[in-house]
N, C-alpha and C positions, 0 to 999 in steps of 0.2 A: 504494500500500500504506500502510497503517494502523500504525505501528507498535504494538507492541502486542495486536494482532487477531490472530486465529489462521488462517491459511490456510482458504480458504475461510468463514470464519464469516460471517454476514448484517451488512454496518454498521450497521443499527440495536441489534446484540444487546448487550445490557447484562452489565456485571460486567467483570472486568479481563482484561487475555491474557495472553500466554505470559510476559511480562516484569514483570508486576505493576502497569505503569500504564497511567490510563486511555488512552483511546485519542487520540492527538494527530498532526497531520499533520509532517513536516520542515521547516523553515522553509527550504527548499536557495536558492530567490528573495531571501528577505530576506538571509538570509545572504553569498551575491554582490552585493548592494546595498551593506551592511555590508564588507565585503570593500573593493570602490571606495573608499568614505567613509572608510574608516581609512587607505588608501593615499595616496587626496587630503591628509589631515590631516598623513600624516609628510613628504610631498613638501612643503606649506607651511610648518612644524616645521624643516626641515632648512636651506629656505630663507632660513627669519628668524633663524634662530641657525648662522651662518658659522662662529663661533667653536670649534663643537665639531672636536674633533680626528678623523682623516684617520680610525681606525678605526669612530668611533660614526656619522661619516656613512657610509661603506663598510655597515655593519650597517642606518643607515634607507632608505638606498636597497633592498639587498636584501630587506629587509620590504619596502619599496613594491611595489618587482617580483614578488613573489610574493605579497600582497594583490590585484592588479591583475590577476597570473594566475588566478588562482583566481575573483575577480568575473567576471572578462571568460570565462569557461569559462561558468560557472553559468549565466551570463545568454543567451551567445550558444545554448548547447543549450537552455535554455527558451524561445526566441523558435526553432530551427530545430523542434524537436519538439515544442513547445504544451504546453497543460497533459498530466502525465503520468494526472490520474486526476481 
């Protein structure tokens, strides 16, 4: 689906849809990619600076953990299910 496009409409059809922009696909792959790459970054971040106190590492790990979740979902359902469209 097309965000933007209106149920049933032809993808070539011109002019805007139901939400007023043009028509643009979801970036849900890059996004998961994205998701990884940020998680990898605070788990290195975290590593190199020991120094931070017991809460703000407690807070980048759990960003990690849920960056990580979140990529590794995206990803793993776009490789079992293929492309959606």
């Amino acid at each position: 689906m097309i965000i933007g496009t209106p149920v049933g409409a032809p993808l070539g059809a011109t002019g805007r849809g139901l939400l007023g922009f043009w028509r643009v696909r979801f970036p849900f792959t890059f996004m998961g990619v994205m998701a990884l790459a940020i998680g990898a970054w605070v788990v290195v971040y975290v590593a190199a600076h020991r120094a931070l106190d017991q809460v703000s590492q407690d807070l980048a790990v759990g960003t990690a953990l849920v960056c990580f979740g979140f990529g590794g979902y995206v990803l793993i359902r776009r490789v079992v299910r293929g492309p959606q469209h």
